[in-house]
N, C-alpha and C positions, 0 to 999 in steps of 0.2 A: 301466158306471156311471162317471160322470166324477171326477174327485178331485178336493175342495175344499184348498188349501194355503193359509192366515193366517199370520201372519208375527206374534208378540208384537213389540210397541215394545223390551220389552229386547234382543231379536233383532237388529233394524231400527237400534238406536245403536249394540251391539258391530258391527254390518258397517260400518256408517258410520266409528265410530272405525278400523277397520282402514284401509277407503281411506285416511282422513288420516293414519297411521300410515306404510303402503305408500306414501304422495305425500311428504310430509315431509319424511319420513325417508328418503327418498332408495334406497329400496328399488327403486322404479319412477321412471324419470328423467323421464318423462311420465305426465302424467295419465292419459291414456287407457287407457295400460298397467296401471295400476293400478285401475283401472274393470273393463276386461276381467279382470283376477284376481280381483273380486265379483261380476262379475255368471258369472263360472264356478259359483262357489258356487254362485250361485240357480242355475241350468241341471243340477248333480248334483243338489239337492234336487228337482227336480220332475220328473227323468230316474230318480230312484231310491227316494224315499220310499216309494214301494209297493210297490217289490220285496224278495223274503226276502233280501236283506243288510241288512236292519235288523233290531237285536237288542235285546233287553232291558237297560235301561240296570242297573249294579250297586246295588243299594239304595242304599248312601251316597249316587249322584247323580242319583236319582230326582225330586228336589225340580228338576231340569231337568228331565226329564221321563222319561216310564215306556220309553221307545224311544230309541233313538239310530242315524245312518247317519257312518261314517269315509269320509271324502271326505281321498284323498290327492293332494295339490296339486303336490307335486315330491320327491325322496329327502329332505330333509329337513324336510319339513313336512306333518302329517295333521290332519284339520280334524275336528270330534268334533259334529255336528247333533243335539241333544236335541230330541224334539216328544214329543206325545202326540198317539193316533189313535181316533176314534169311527168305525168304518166304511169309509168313504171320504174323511173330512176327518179333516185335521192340522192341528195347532199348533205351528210352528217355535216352542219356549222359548227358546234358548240353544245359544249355538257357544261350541269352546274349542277350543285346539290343544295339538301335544305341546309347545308353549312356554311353556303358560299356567301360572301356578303352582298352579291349579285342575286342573291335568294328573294324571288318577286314573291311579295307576299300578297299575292293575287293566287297562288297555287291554295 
């Protein structure tokens, strides 16, 4: 059965804000470079969403969503995928990192 993956608009602006953040701010000296660091993200979520490393998000940030997949980017950064799953289809809610001051220290 194939898997349906949606992407919510809050989703869709925090990845966007990131590119501009990673281009910017001089993280990635090229654009492009900084592209390929987003579109990695989409490529773990759709390489991994269905597989049992995703786990049950802790109550307090359930209001991202009931599941969560950790996509670790490089040693010092791990990317935190909130969705919710009916089946075979998901709803990417919300990403956060261990940078974010939203950063549950329950991870």
């Amino acid at each position: 059965m194939e898997e349906i993956i949606v992407y919510k608009d809050r989703f869709e602006n925090e990845i966007d804000k990131l590119f501009e953040v990673l281009f910017v701010n001089e993280y990635f000296g090229f654009e492009n470079s900084a592209l390929n660091y987003v579109e990695k993200i989409y490529d773990f979520i759709k390489s991994n969403i269905s597989r049992p490393i995703n786990r049950n998000s802790p109550l307090a940030y359930q209001k991202f969503g009931k599941k969560f997949i950790k996509y670790k980017a490089n040693n010092n950064t791990s990317w935190y995928i909130f969705f919710d799953q009916k089946g075979n289809r998901f709803l990417v809610n919300h990403i956060i990192n261990n940078h974010s001051q939203d950063f549950p220290e329950l991870f």
